[in-house]
Structure formats: structure tokens, C-alpha cells
Backbone bond lengths (Angstrom), bond angles and torsions (degrees), N, CA, C in turn:
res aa  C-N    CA-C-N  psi(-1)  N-CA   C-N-CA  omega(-1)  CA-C   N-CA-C  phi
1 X - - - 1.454 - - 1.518 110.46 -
2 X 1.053 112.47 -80.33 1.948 117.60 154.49 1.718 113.35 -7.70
3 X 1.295 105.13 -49.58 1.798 106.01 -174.13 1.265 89.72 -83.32
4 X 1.121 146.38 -66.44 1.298 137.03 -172.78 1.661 126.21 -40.15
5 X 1.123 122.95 -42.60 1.311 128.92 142.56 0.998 130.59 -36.06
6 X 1.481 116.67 -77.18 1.639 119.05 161.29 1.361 126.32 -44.93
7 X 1.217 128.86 -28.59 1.358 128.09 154.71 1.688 115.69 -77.09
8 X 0.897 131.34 -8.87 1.325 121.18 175.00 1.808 118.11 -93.25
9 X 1.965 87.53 -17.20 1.785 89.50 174.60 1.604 120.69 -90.74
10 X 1.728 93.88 -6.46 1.493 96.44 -173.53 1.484 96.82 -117.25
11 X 1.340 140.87 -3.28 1.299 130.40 146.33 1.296 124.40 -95.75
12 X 1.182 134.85 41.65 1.509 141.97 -174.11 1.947 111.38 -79.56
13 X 1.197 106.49 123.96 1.276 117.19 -165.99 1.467 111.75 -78.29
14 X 1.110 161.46 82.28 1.497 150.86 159.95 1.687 116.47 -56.72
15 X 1.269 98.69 95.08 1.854 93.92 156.76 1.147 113.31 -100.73
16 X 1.704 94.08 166.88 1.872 116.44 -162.56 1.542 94.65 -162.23
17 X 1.204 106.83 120.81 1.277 132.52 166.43 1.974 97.94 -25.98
18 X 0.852 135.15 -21.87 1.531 107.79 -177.18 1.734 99.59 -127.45
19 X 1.292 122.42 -4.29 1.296 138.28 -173.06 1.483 134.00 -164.42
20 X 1.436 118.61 129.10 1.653 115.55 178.96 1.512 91.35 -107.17
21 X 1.456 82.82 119.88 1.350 119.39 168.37 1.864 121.50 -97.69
22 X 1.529 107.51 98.44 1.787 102.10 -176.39 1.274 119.08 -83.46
23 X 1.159 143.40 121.31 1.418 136.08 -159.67 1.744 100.65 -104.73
24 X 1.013 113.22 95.37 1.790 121.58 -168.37 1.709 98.79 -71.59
25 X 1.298 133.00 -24.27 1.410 132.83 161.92 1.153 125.25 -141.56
26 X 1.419 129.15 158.54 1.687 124.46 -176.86 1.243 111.99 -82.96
27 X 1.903 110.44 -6.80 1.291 99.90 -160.43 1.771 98.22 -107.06
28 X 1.104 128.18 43.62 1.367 139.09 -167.43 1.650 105.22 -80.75
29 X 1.560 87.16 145.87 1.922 92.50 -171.49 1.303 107.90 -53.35
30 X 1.021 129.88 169.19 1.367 136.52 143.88 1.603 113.86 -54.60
31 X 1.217 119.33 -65.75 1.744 127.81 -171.54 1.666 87.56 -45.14
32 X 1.206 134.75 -47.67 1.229 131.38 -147.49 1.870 105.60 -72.66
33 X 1.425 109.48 -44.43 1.105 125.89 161.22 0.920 140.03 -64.66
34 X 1.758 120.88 -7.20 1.332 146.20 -176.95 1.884 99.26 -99.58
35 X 1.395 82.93 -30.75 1.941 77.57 -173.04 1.637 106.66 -87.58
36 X 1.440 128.03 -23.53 1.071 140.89 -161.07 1.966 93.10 -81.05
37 X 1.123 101.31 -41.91 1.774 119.19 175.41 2.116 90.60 -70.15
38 X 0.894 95.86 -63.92 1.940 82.36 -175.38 1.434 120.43 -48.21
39 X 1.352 118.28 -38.03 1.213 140.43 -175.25 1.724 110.87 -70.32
40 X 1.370 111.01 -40.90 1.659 118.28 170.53 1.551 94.00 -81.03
41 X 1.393 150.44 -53.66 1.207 141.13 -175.47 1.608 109.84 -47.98
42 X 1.223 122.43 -62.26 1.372 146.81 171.60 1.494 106.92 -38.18
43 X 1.295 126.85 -47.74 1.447 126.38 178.88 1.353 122.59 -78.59
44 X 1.827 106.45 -34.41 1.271 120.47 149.15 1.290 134.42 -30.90
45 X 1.486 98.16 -56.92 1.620 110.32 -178.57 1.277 120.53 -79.05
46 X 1.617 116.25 -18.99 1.518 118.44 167.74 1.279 98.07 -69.53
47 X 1.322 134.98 -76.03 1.495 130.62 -177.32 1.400 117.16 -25.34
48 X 1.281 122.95 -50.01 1.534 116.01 170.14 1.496 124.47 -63.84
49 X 1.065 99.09 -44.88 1.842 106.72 177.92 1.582 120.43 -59.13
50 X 1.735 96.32 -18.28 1.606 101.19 -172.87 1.836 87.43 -80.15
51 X 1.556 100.53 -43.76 1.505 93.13 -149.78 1.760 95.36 -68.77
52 X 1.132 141.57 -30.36 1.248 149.53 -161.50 2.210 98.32 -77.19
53 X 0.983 116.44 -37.13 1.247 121.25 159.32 1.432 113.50 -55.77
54 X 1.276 121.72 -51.46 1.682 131.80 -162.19 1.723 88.03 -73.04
55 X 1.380 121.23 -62.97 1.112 112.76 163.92 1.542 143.20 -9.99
56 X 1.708 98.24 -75.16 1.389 103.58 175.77 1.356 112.87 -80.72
57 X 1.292 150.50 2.01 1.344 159.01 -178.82 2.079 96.79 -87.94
58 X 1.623 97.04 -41.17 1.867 95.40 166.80 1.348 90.87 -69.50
59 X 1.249 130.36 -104.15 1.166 146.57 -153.71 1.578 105.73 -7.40
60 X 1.843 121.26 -44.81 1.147 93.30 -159.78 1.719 99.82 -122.21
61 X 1.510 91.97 37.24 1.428 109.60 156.52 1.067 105.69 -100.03
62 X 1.530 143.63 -65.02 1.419 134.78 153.77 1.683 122.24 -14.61
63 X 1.327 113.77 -52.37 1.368 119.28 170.19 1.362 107.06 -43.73
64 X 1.514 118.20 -87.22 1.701 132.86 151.30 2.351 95.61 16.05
65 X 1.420 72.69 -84.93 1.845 92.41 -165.79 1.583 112.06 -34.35
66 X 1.617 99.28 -65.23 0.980 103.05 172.43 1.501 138.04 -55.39
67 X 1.451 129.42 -17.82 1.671 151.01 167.23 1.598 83.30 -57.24
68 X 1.222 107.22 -59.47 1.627 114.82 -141.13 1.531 108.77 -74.35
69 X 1.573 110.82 -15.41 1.766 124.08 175.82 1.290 111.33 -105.83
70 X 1.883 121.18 3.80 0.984 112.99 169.23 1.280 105.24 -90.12
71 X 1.893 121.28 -47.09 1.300 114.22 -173.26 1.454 124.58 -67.13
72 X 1.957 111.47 -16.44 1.352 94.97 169.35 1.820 108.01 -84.67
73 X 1.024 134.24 -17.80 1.462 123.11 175.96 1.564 97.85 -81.51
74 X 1.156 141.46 30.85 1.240 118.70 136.35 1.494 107.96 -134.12
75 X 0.954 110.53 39.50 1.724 121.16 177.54 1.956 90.49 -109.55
76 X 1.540 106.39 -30.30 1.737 107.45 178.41 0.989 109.24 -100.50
77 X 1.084 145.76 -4.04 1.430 144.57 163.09 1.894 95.84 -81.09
78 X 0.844 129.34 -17.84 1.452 98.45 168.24 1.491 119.87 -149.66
79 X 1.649 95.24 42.10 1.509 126.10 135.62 1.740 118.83 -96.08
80 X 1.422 103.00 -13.76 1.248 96.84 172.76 1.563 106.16 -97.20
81 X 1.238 128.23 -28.30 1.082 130.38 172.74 1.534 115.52 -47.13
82 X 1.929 104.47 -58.70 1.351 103.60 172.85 1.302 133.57 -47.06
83 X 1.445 110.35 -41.93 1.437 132.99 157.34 1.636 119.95 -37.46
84 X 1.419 94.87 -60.92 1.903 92.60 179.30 1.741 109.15 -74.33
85 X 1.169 130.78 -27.20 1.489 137.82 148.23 1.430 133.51 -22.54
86 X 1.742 96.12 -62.39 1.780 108.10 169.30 1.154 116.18 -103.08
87 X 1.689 135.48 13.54 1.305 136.90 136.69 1.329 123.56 -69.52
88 X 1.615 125.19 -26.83 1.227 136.22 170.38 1.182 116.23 -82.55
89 X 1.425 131.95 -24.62 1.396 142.81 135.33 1.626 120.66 -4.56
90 X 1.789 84.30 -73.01 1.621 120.10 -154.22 1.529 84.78 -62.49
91 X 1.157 92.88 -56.22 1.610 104.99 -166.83 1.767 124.16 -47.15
92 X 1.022 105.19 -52.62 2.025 116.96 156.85 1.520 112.69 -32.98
93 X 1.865 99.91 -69.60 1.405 95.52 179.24 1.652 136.68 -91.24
94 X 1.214 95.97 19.55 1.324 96.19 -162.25 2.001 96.87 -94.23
95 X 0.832 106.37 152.65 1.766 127.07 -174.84 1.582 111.31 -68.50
96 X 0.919 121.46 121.82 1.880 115.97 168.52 1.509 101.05 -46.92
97 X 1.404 76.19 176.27 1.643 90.64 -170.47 2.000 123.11 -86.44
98 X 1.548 75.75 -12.46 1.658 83.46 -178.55 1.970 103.04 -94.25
99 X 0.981 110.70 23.00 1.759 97.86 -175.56 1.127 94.56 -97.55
């Protein structure tokens, strides 16, 4: 019973959403626990930096897209313009229907 205890205070498992951390004794340095904390920060911060890259690589593909749907919607706005122009044209000179 006694060993069982003592092994359960010096093998105690800590999970964390980005890392399992095994704590082999209670009586562990501090520095040791400070680096084990740098080491989950550190992996953290790669994970973000990747995703913050993936990000702006969309973002300024979207940008891209968007340039490219502005200049064709105004390349049709004044093909349609021309269009309503030389239909209103047609329209002046063109003859009724009874001539």
C-alpha cells in the first residue's frame, strides 16, 4: 500500500492541451520546470507563426482576386454602357414598325 502511494506521487501524469508532461518526482528543480514551460511556449509559438503565415499568403491571395474582379467589373460596366449608347442610337434612327 505505502509503495503504491509513493509511486503514484512520483509518477503523476500532467496533461495540457499542446503537451503530456510526466513528472517522474515532486521534488523536481524549478530550472527544470521552467524549461519544460519554455519548451511548450516555444512550440506554441511555432504553431502560431506557421498559422499566421498561411494566413497572410490567403489574405493576399484574396487581395490578388479581388484587384482582378474589380478590373473586370469595370471593364463591363462600360461595355454595357457602350451597349446602352448604340442601342439608344439604333433606337432614334431606326423607322416604326408600320413604314
Amino acid at each position: 500500500m505505502k509503495q503504491t502511494a509513493t509511486n503514484s506521487l512520483l509518477n503523476a501524469t500532467y496533461i495540457n492541451h499542446w503537451k503530456v508532461v510526466v513528472c517522474e518526482s515532486k521534488e523536481r528543480d524549478n530550472s527544470s520546470m521552467y524549461e519544460d514551460e519554455l519548451d511548450r511556449l516555444e512550440i506554441r509559438i511555432s504553431y502560431l507563426e506557421k498559422q499566421n503565415e498561411e494566413l497572410n499568403e490567403v489574405v493576399i491571395e484574396q487581395g490578388k482576386t479581388i484587384t482582378h474582379l474589380m478590373v473586370q467589373m469595370e471593364e463591363m460596366k462600360k461595355k454595357v454602357k457602350d451597349l446602352m449608347d448604340v442601342t439608344a442610337d439604333e433606337r432614334a434612327n431606326r423607322k416604326p414598325p408600320h413604314y
